[in-house]
ZADREN-975528 format. One record per residue (C-alpha): z, y, x; residue in three letters. Coordinates in steps of 0.001 Angstrom, whole numbers, padded with zeros to 6 digits, always signed. Each point is the difference from the previous one (the first is absolute). Example, Ala and Ser with C-alpha at 12.3 -4.5 7.8 and 13.67 -1.06 7.14 Angstrom:
<recs>
+007800-004500+012300ALA-000660+003440+001370SER
</recs>
This chain:
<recs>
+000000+000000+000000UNK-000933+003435+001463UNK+001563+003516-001210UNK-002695+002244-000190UNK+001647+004061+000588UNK-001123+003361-000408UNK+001845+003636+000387UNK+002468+000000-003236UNK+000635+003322-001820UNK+003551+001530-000151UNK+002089-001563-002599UNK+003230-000191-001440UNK+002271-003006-001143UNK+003034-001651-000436UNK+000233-004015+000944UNK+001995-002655+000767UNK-000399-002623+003038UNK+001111-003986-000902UNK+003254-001028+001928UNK+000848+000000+003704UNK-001449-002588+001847UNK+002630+000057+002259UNK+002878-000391-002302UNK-002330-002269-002285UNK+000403-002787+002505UNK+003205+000488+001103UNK+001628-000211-003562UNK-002260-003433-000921UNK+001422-001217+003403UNK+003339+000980-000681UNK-000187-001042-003863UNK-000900-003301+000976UNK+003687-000633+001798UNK+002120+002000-001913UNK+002599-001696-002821UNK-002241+000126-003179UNK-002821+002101-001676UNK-000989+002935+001756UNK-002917+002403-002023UNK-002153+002683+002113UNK-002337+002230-001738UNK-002780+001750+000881UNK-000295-002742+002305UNK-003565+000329+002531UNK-002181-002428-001092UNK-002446+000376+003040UNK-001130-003072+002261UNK+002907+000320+002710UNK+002479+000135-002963UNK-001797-002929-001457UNK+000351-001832+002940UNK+003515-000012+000199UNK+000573-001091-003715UNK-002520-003037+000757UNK+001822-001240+003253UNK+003591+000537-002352UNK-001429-002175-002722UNK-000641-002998+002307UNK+003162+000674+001767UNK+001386-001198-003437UNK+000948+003707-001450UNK-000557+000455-003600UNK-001724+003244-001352UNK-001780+001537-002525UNK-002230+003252+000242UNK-000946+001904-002903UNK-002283+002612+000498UNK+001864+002082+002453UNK+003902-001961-001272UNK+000976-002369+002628UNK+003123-002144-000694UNK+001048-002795+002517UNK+002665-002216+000270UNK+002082-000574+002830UNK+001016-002958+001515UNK-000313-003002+003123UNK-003317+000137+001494UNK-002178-003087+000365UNK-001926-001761+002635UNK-004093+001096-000767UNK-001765-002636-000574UNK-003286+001926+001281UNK-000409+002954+002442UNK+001257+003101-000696UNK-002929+002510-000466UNK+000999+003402+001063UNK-003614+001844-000438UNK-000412+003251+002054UNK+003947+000474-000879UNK+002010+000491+003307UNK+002782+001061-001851UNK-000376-003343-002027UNK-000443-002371+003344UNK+003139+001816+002024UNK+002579+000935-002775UNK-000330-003394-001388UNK+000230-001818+003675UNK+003569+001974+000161UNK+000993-001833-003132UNK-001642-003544+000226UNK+001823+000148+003807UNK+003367-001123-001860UNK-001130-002369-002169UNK+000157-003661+001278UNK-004158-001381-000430UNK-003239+000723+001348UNK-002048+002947-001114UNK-003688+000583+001240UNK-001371+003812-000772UNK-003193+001035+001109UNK-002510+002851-001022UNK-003741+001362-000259UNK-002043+000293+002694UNK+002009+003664+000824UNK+003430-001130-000514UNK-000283-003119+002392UNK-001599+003209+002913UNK+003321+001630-000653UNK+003392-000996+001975UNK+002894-001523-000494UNK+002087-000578+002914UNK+001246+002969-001141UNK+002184-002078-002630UNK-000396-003183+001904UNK+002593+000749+002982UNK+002671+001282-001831UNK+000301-002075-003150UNK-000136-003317+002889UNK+002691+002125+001384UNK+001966-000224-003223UNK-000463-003892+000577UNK-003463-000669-001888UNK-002986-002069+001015UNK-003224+002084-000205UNK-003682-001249+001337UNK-002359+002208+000066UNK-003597-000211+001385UNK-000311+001420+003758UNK+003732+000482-000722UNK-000991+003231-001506UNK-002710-000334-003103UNK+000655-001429-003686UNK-000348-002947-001241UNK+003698-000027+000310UNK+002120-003531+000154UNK+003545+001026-001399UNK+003148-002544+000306UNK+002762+001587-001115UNK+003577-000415+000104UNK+003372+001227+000874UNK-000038+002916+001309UNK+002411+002404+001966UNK+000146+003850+000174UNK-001451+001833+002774UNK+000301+003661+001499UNK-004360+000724+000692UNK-001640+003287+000943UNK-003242+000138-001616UNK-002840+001181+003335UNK-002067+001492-002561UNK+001294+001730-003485UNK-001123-001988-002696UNK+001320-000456-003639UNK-002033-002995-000111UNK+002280-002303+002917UNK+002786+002041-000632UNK+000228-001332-003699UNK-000559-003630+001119UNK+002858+000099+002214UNK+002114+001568-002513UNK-000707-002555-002967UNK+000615-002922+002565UNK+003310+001781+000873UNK+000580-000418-003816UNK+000568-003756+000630UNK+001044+000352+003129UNK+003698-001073+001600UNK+001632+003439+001049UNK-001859+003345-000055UNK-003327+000715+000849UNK-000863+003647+001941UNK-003433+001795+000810UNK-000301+002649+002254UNK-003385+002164-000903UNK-001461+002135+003068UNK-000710+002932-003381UNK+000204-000451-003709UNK-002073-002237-002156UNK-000063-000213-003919UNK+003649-001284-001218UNK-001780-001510-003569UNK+002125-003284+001105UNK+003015+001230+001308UNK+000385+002116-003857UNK-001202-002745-001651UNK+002751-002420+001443UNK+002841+002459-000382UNK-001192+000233-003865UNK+000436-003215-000615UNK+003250-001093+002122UNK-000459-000322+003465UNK+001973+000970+002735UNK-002070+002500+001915UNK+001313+002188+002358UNK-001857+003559+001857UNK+001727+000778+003138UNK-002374-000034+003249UNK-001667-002979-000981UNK-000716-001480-003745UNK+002389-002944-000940UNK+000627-002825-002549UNK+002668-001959-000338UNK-001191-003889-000708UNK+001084-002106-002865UNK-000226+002980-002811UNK-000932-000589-003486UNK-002441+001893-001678UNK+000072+000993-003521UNK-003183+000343-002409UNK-002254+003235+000938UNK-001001+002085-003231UNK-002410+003374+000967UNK-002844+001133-000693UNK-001743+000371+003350UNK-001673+003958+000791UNK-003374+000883+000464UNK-001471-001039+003697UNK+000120+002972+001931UNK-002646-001815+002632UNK-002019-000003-002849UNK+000861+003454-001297UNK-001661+001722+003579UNK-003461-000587-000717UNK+000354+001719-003280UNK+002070+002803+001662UNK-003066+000190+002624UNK-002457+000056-002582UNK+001423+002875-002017UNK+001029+001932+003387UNK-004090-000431+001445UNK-001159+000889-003942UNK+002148+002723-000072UNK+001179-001076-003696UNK+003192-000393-001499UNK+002458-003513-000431UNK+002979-001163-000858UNK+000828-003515+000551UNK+002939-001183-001874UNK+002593-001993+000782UNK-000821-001137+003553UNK+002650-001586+002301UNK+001248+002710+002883UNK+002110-001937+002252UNK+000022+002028+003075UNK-000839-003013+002308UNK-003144+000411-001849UNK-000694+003614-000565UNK-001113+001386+003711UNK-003740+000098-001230UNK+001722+003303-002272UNK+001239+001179+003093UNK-002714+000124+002047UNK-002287+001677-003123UNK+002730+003092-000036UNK-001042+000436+004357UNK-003355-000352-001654UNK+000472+003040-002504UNK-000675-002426-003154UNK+001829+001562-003111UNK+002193-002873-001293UNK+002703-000376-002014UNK+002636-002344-001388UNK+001707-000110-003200UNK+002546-001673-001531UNK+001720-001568+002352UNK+002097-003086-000601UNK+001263-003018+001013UNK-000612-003186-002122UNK+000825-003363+001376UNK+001381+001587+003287UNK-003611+000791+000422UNK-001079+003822-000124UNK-002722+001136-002407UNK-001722+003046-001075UNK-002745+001674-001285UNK-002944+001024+002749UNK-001646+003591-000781UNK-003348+000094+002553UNK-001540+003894-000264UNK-003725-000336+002054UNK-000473+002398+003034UNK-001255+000207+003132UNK+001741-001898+003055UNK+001026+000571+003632UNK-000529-002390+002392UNK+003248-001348+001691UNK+001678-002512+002539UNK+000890-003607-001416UNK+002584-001573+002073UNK+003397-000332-001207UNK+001797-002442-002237UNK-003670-002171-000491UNK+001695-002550-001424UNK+001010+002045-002892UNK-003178+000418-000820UNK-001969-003027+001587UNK-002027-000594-003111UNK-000852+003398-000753UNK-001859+000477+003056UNK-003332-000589-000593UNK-000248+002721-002482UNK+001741+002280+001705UNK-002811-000134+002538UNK-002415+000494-002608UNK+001761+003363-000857UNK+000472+000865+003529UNK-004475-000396-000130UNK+000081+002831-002517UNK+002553+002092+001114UNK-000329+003207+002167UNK+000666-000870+003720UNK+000656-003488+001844UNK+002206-002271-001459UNK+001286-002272+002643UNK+001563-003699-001338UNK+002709-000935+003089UNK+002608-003229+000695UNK-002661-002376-002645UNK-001006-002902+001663UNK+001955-002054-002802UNK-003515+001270-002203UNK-002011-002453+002345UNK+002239-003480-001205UNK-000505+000801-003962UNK-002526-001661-002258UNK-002589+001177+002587UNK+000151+002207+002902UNK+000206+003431-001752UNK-000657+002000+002548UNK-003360-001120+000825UNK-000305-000502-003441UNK+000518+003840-000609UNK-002140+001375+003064UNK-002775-002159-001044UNK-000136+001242-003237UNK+001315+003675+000955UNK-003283+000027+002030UNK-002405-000567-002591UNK+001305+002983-002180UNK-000529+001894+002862UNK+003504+000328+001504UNK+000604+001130+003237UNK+002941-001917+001875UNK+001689-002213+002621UNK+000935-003574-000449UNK+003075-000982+002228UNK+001750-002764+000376UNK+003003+001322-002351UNK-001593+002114-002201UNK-002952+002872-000844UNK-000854+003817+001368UNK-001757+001144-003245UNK-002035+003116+000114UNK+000068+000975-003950UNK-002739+001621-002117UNK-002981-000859-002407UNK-000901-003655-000163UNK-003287-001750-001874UNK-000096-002934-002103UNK-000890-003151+002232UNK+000066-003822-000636UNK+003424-001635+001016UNK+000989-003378+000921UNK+003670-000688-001384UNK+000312-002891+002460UNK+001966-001704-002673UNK+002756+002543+000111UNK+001524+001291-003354UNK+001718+002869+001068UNK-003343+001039+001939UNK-002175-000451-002646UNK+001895+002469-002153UNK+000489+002784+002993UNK-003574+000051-000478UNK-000899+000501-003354UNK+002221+002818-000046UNK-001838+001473+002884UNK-002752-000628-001815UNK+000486+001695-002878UNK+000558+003194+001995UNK-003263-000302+002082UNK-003317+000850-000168UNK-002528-002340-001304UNK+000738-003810-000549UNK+002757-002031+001400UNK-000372-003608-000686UNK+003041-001913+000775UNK-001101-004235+000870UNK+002255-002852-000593UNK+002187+002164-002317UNK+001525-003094-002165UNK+002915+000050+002433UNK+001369+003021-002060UNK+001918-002558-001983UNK+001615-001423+002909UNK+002864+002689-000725UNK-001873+001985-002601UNK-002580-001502-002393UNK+000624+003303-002522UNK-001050+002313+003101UNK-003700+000310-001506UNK+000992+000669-004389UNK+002719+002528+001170UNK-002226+001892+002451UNK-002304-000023-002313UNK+002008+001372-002518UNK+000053+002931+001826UNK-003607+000630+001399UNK-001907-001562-002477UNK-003483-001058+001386UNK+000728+001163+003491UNK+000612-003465+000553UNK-001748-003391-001177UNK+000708-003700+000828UNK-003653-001944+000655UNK-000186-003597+001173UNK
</recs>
């Protein structure tokens, strides 16, 4: 499927993104070893989240989805009979090693084609540290051969931050004998340290992140906020159209939120509203006012903002100035290498930059519609369609199916807003 672009008129709207992706899979994992009947709504129903639920279901966890309802019940996992299928889902493949690590079978999980690239030693020496077994191809790459068992605490500084290992570790610590503590090098999202506090566990914030093992966890009832990583592209596509959006009821947790911060350096005009907390998770209300942009330097707290990268280098190719994407080499291990994926496609629109080994120099201005390969990568894909639609001429985005990966409404809801600035053709 290709998305087929063109330069979108200013417009103005109100919307809502479906549920964190994040927090999605976190509360299904969670849900699924709690006492009872936990319910989640607005729950993502995107590939990666799918993904998750499948692996869960032949893990022996009960559930039932309707429409965007999800209600599981808790209780003993079971040995798979099959191999666990984790998709493109990272999150899916290392959250869910933490937790089959204390569990006394064997578990296989492998991937697609990009998952099995990605690695996993990451996850792989510390949960063996805790006292599982763990095989891995080259010792590095998925499939991954799980025997767990009992484990013990350990303290473990995490080399790179990432929310990712540092939630594996931290739901093996669950079932682990004594406490569990990770040191991070800077802060990643905390989606799974709130989560556990909400529903029991002992966690503890001092200089490292700690769980005490043996807790019980009670049933989680929320309804889970609006994706923020999915919120950016529409807050990029109003900023570049110079229209005006509000997007309601979007989670702000501020392990999440340093895209917003690097758009005020930028000079974008947005605001939030209605601040709250619900489910020890903050959310709000987005206000996006379109205007022009400054170029600026990207190179603190990247993991705050890891997934919201790629389009902030598509506003830094339209802002005034050089935009200049620091400290990202962590872009080059995601679904595909999205740095090169960026300059390739920068370069056709007519961008002027710098690839580097850990990031972009972006010289910003006018860019041109231009043919772009997606290399399979969702979050790619929709960077440029929204570039697109603030181009000249015709941007036609290939292999665009991967939307649904982590957002298969990205297409109706944009084009709720530009109309036929944007088509879908096979």
């Amino acid at each position: 499927m290709r998305l087929v672009c063109r330069r979108a008129r200013e417009f103005e709207g109100e919307i809502w993104i479906p549920g964190d992706k994040s927090i999605s899979h976190r509360g299904a994992m969670l849900g699924s070893i709690a006492e009872g009947e936990s319910e989640l709504d607005n729950f993502n129903i995107c590939k990666d989240c799918s993904s998750t639920l499948r692996c869960l279901r032949l893990l022996g966890v009960e559930w039932e989805l309707e429409g965007r309802r999800l209600r599981i019940r808790g209780g003993s996992l079971k040995e798979p009979q099959n191999i666990l299928n984790a998709g493109n889902s990272g999150t899916t493949m290392r959250l869910l090693s933490g937790i089959l690590s204390a569990h006394p079978f064997l578990s296989i999980l492998t991937g697609d084609s990009s998952l099995r690239r990605r690695p996993m030693d990451r996850i792989k020496q510390p949960l063996e540290m805790m006292g599982a077994k763990i095989f891995a191809r080259a010792s590095r790459y998925p499939p991954l051969a799980i025997l767990g068992g009992k484990l013990r605490g350990i303290e473990y500084p995490l080399p790179v931050a990432s929310a990712q290992v540092k939630s594996a570790i931290l739901l093996a610590g669950l079932f682990a004998e004594g406490k569990t503590t990770v040191f991070e090098p800077s802060p990643s999202r905390d989606h799974t340290e709130r989560m556990l506090s909400y529903v029991g566990a002992k966690i503890e914030r001092k200089e490292g992140i700690s769980i005490e093992g043996g807790g019980r966890l009670s049933p989680l009832k929320m309804r889970i906020p609006g994706d923020f990583s999915s919120s950016a592209f529409f807050i990029a596509l109003a900023l570049l159209t110079r229209s005006h959006l509000i997007i309601k009821d979007v989670g702000l947790n501020p392990t999440r939120t340093g895209f917003l911060n690097v758009l005020r350096d930028m000079g974008a005009k947005v605001e939030i509203r209605n601040l709250r907390e619900e489910a020890n998770e903050p959310v709000g209300d987005i206000v996006v006012m379109g205007g022009e942009l400054e170029g600026t330097k990207i190179e603190k707290d990247i993991p705050l903002m890891i997934d919201e990268l790629p389009i902030l280098a598509i506003l830094g190719a339209r802002a005034k100035g050089m935009t200049e994407l620091r400290n990202a080499e962590e872009l080059r291990y995601k679904e595909t290498d999205r740095i090169r994926a960026l300059a390739i496609g920068l370069r056709k629109m007519g961008v002027e930059l710098e690839e580097r080994k850990d990031g972009l120099l972006i010289k910003g201005g006018d860019t041109k519609g231009a043919v772009i390969n997606s290399f399979g990568d969702h979050r790619i894909a929709m960077a440029f369609a929204v570039l697109g639609l603030a181009s000249k001429g015709e941007t036609v985005v290939r292999n665009a199916q991967c939307v649904a990966i982590s957002f298969p409404e990205f297409f109706s809801l944009i084009k709720s807003l530009v109309g036929e600035a944007i088509s879908q053709s096979s």
